[in-house]
C-alpha positions as CSV (number, residue, x, y, z in Angstrom):
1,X,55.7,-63.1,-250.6
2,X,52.6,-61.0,-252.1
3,X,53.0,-57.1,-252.7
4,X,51.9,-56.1,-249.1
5,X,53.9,-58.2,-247.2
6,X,56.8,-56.9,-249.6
7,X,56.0,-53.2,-249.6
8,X,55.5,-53.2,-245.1
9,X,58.8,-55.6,-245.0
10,X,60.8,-53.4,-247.0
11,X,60.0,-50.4,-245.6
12,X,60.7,-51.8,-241.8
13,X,64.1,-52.9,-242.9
14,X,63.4,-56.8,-243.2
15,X,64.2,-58.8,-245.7
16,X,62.4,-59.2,-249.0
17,X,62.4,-61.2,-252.2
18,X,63.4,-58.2,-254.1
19,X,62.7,-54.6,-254.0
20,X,59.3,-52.9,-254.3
21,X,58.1,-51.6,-257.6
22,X,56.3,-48.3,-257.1
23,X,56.5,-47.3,-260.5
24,X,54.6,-44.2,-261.0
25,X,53.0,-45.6,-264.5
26,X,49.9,-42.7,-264.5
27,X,48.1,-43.0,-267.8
28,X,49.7,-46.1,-268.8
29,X,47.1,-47.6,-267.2
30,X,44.4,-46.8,-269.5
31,X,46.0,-49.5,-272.0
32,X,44.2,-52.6,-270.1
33,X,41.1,-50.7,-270.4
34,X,41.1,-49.2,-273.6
35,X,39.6,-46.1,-271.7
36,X,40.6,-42.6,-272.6
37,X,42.8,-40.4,-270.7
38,X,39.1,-38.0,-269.7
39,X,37.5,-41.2,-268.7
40,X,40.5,-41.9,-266.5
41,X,40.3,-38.7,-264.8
42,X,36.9,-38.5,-264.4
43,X,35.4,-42.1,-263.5
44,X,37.1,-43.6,-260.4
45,X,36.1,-47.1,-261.1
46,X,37.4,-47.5,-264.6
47,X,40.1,-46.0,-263.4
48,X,40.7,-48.8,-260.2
49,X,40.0,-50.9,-263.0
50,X,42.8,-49.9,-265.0
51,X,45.3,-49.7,-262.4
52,X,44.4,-53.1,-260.7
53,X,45.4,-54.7,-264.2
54,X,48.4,-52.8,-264.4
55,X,49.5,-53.4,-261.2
56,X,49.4,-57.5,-261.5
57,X,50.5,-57.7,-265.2
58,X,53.4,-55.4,-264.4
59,X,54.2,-56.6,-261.1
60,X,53.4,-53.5,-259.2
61,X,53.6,-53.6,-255.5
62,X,50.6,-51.2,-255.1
63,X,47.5,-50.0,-257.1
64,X,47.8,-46.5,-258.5
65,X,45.0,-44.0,-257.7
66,X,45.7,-41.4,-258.9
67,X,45.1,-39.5,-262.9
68,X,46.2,-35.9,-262.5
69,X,47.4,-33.2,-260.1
70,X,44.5,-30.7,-261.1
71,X,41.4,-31.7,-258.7
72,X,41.7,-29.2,-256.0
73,X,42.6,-26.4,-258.4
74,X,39.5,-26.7,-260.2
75,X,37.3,-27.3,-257.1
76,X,38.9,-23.8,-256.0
77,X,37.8,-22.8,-259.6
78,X,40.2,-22.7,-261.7
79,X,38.8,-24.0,-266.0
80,X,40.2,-27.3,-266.3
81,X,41.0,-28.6,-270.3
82,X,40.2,-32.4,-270.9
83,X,42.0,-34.3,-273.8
84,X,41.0,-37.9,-275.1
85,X,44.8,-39.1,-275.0
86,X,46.7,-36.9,-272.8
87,X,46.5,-35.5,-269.0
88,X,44.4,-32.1,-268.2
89,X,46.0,-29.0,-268.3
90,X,44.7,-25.6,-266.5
91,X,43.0,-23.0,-269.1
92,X,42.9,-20.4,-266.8
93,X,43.7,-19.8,-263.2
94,X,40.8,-18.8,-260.7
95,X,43.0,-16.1,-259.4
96,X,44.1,-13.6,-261.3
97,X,45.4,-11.8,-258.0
98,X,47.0,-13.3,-255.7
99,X,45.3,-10.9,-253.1
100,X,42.1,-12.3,-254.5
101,X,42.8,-15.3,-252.1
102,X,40.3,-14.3,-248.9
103,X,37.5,-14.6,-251.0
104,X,38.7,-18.5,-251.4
105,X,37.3,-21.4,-248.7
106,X,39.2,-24.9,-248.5
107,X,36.8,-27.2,-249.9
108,X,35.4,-30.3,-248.3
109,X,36.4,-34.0,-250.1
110,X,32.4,-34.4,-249.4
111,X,31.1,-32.2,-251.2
112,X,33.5,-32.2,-254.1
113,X,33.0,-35.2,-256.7
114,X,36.5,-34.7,-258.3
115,X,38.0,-34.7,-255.1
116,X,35.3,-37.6,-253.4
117,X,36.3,-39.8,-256.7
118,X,39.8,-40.7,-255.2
119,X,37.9,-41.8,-251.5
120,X,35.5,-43.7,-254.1
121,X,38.0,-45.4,-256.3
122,X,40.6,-46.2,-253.2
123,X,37.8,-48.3,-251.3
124,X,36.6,-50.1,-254.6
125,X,40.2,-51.1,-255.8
126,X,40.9,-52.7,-252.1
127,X,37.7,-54.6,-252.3
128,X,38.8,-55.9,-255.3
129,X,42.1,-56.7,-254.7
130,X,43.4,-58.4,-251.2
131,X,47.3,-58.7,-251.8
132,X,48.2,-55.1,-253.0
133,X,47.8,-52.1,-251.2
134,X,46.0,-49.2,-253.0
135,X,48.4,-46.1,-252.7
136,X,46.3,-43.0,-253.5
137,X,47.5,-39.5,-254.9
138,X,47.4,-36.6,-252.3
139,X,48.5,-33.5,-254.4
140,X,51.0,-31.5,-252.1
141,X,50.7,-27.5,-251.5
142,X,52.4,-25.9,-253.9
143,X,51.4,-27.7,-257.1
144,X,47.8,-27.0,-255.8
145,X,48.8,-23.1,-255.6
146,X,50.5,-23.2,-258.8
147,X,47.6,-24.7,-260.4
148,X,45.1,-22.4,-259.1
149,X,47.4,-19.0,-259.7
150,X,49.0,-20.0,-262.7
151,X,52.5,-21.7,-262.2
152,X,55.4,-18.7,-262.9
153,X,52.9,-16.3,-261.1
154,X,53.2,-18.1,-257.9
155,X,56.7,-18.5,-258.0
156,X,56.6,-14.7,-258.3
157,X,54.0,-14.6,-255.5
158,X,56.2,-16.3,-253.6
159,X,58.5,-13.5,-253.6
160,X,56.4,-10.4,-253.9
161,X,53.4,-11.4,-251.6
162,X,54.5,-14.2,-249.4
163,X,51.8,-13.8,-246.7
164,X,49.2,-14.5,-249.4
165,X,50.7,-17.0,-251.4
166,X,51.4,-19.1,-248.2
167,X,47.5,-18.7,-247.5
168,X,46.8,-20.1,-250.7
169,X,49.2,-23.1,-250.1
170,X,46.7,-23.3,-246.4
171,X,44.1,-23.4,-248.0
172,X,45.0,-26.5,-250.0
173,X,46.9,-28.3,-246.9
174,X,43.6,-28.0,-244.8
175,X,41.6,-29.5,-248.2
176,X,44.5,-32.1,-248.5
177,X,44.2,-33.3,-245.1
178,X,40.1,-33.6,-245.2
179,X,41.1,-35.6,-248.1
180,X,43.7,-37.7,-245.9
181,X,41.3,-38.1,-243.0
182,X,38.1,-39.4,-245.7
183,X,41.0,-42.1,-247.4
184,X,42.2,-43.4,-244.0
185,X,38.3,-43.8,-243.0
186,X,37.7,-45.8,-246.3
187,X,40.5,-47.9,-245.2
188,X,43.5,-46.9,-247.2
189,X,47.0,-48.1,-245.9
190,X,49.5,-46.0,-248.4
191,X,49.4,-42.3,-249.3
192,X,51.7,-40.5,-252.0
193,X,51.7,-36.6,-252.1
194,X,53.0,-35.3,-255.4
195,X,54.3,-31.6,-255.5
196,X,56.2,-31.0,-258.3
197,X,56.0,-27.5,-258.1
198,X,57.7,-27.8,-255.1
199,X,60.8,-28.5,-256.5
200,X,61.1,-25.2,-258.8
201,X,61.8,-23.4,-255.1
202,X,65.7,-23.0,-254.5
203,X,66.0,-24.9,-251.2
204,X,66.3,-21.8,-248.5
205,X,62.1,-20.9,-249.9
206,X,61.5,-25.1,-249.3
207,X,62.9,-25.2,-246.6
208,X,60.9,-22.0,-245.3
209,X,57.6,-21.8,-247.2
210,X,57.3,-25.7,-248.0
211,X,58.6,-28.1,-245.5
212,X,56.6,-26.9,-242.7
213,X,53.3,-27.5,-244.8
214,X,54.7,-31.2,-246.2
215,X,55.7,-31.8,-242.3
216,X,51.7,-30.9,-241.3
217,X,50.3,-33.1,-244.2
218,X,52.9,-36.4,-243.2
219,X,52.0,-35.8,-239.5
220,X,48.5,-36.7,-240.2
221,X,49.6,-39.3,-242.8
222,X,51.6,-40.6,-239.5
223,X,48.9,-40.3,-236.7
224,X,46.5,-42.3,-238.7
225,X,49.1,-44.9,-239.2
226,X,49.2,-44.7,-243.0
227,X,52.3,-45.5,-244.9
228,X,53.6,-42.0,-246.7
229,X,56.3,-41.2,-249.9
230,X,57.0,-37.0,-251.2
231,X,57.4,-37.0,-255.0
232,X,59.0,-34.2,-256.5
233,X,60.5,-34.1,-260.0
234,X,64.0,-32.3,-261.7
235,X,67.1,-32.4,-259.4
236,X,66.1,-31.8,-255.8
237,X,69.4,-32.8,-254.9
238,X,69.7,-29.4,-252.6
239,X,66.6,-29.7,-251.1
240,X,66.9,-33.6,-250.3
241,X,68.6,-32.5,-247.0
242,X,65.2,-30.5,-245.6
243,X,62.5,-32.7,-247.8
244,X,64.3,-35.7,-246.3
245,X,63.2,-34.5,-242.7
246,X,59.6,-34.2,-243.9
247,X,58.2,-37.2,-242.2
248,X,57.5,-39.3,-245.6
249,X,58.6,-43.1,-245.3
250,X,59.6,-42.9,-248.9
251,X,61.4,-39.9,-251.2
252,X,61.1,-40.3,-254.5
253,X,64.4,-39.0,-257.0
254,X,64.5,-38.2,-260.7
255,X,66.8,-38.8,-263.0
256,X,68.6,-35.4,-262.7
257,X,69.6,-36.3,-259.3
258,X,72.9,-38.4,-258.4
259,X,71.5,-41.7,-256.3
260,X,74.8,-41.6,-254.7
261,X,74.6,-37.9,-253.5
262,X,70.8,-38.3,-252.8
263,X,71.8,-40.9,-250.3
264,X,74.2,-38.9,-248.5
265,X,72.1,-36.0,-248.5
266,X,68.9,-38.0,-247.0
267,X,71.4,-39.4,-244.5
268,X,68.9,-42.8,-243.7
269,X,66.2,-40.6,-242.6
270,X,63.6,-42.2,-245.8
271,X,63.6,-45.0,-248.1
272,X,65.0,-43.1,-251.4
273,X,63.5,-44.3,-254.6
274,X,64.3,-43.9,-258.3
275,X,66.2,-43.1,-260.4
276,X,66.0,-43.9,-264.1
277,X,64.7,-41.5,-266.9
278,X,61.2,-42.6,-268.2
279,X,62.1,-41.0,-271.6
280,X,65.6,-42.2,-272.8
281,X,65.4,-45.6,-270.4
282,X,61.6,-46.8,-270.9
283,X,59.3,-44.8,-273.0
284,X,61.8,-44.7,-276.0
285,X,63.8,-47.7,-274.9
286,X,64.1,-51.1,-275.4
287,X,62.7,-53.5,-272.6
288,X,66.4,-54.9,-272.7
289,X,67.7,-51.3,-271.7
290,X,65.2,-50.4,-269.5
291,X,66.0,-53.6,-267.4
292,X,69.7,-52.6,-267.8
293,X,69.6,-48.8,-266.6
294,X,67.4,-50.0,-263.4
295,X,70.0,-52.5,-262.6
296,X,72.9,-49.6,-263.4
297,X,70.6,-47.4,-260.5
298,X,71.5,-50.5,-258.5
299,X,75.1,-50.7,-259.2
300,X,75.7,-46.8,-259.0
301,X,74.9,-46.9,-255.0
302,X,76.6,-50.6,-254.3
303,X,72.9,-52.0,-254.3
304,X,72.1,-50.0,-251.1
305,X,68.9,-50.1,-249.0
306,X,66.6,-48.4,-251.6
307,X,64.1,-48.8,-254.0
308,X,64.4,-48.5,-258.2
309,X,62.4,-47.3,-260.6
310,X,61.8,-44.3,-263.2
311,X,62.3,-41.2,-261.6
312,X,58.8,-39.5,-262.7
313,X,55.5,-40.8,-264.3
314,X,55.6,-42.7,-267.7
315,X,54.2,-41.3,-270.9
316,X,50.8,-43.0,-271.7
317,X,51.9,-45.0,-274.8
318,X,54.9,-46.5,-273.3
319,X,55.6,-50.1,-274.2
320,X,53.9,-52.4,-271.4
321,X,56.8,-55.1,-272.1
322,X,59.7,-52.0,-271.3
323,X,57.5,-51.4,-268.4
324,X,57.2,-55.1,-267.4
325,X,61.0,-55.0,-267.6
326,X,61.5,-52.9,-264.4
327,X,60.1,-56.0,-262.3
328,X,62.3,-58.2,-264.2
329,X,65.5,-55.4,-263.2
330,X,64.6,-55.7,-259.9
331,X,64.4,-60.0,-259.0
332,X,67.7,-59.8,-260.7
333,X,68.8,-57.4,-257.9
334,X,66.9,-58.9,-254.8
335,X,65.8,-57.8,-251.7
């Protein structure tokens, strides 16, 4: 059973040599290639590259594209910073105001290299690789927002201005699904949106100011028959009830969350998947505990229909063997 006859089986409830790994490894990747982290972020073939060796050394069951969570916020203008060994971080915001937000325009993927780069990289990893699906980064609404107003301003936003702060989250779910329509056309069969922002919201402002803009970008993910997974980081556990009903096939968890409560909170409506911590259980771990904890995840939910692995992206220098370990965790547990 390759990777793509694992990942579709799994995920329509059939049986499967063992569970998929959609380990969200990020920068790690750049350890095959000996690239750094700016040449990750800003070259889409070296970083294919790099996650296409990742993905068969470590057993991956798809092919990460995907470096970091800033492209539409600096193609609405906010001043990017670009480190040789770490991820980019905004400088400054391109609003200062959130009222400042008519004078913005959703971009086009097109005409946006940063943003083009991910169509570009997505279609050259699946040429070069037949038996894994590529699984691109869509960054979701309110990370974009964050990342163009500055992260505790929004949240304020939120509060003070909500009419304009939910047209700056609009304006990045109309970019976000240009950017789902150009992936689907270069033939890519698994999306992940990653909002981590989102989670900051207590669940009454998710469920309000959120969901409905998560539900828009998974419809599209759904009419254009692409596969689809939410990421979020900290303990959603509250909001797993409404981000549950987003229309994502698969919900990720961190390691703040219970897998047990998780579970009855998503009540069967997604594929949950998690729940280690990539700190304490990988990056500073053994690859003898790392294998250990994932199997714990298991055990802690009876070995239920759901998938295991750490519960947010890896730290760039994390040991490849602790990392190779997951895979081993999960043919111990099976399909």
């Amino acid at each position: 059973m390759n990777s793509k006859q694992r990942l579709d089986a799994y995920l329509k409830g059939e049986r499967t040599d063992r569970r998929p790994n959609l380990t969200i490894i990020g920068s790690v990747v750049t350890q095959y290639t000996k690239i750094t982290v700016e040449e990750y972020c800003k070259n889409p073939h070296a970083m294919a590259d790099s996650a296409i060796a990742c993905a068969k050394d470590c057993r991956l069951d798809f092919i990460q594209i995907a470096s970091d969570l800033v492209r539409t916020a600096e193609t609405l203008g906010s001043k990017i910073n670009y480190f040789p060994e770490k991820l980019p971080s905004v400088a400054s915001p391109a609003l200062d105001d959130i009222e400042d937000v008519s004078k913005l325009k959703a971009p086009r993927v097109k005409d946006t290299k940063r943003l083009y780069d991910l169509v570009d990289a997505t279609a050259y990893a699946a040429s070069k690789c037949d038996d894994i699906y590529t699984m691109t980064l869509v960054t979701g609404p309110a990370t974009i927002a964050g990342n163009t107003r500055g992260v505790q301003d929004f949240l304020v936003d939120a509060l003070t201005e909500p009419e304009a702060s939910e047209e700056l989250m609009d304006i990045a779910v109309e970019t976000e699904i240009d950017l789902i329509r150009e992936l689907a056309a270069a033939g890519a069969s698994y999306l992940y949106v990653a909002d981590p922002v989102a989670s900051l919201f207590s669940p009454e402002q998710y469920k309000t100011l959120i969901l409905p803009r998560h539900q828009k970008i998974f419809g599209e993910m759904s009419k254009l028959g692409l596969g689809s997974r939410l990421h979020m980081c900290g303990d959603t556990t509250k909001i797993i009830p409404y981000s549950s009903t987003c229309g994502a096939q698969i919900l990720d968890i961190d390691h703040a969350v219970s897998f047990a409560k998780a579970l009855e909170a998503a009540q069967g409506r997604v594929v949950l998947n998690g729940n280690i911590d990539p700190v304490d259980d990988v990056y500073s771990a053994s690859p003898e505990h790392t294998k250990a904890a994932i199997i714990k995840a298991a055990d802690s939910i009876g070995r239920a229909r759901a998938m295991f692995m750490p519960g947010c992206e890896l730290p760039t220098l994390t040991n490849l063997e602790n990392v190779k370990a997951i895979s081993d965790a999960l043919i111990e547990i099976g399909g």
